[in-house]
N, C-alpha and C positions, 0 to 999 in steps of 0.2 A: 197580488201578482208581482210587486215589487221584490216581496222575499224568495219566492220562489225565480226569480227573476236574478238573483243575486247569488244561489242555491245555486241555478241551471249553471252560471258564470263562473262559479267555484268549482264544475265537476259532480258537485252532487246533486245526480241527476234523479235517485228516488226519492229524496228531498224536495227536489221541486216538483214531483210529481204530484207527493203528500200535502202542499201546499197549494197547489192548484195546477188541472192536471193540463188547463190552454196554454200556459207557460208555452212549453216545448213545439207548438204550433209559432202561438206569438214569435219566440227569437228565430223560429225557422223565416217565416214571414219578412220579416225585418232584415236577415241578413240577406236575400235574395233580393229585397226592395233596394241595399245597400249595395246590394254587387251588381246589378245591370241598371241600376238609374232609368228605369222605364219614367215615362212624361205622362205624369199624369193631371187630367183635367177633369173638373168638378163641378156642376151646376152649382150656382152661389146660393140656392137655399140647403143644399145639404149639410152644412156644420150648423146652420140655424135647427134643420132637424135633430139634429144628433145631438143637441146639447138640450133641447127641447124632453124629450126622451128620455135620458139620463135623469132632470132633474123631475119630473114626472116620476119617475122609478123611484128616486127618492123620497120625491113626498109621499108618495104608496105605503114607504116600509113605514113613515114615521106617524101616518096617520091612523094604519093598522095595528100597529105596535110590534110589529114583526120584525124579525132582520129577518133578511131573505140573503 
């Protein structure tokens, strides 16, 4: 997502499509989150989830031997 991410920021935008096609969602996302400063509030187990999640997915790919 980084490269495509970097790709989007350069202009080249079938490039970062090629590269991963949420890119163009993502910076869309982020620059609306950047221009109206909405207040956001989070129950404080949800980054315990999320990071829960994440590393679960990883252990998946690394126990299966798959990259996903």
């Amino acid at each position: 997502m980084t490269r495509g991410t970097l790709a989007l920021l350069h202009g080249d935008v079938l490039g970062a499509l090629a590269l991963n096609p949420g890119v163009i969602l993502a910076v869309i996302v982020v620059v609306l989150l950047l221009w109206r400063r909405p207040r956001l509030s989070m129950p404080m187990w949800l980054p315990w989830v999320v990071v829960a999640t994440l590393w679960s997915f990883q252990l998946f790919k690394y126990a299966t031997g798959r990259p996903l």
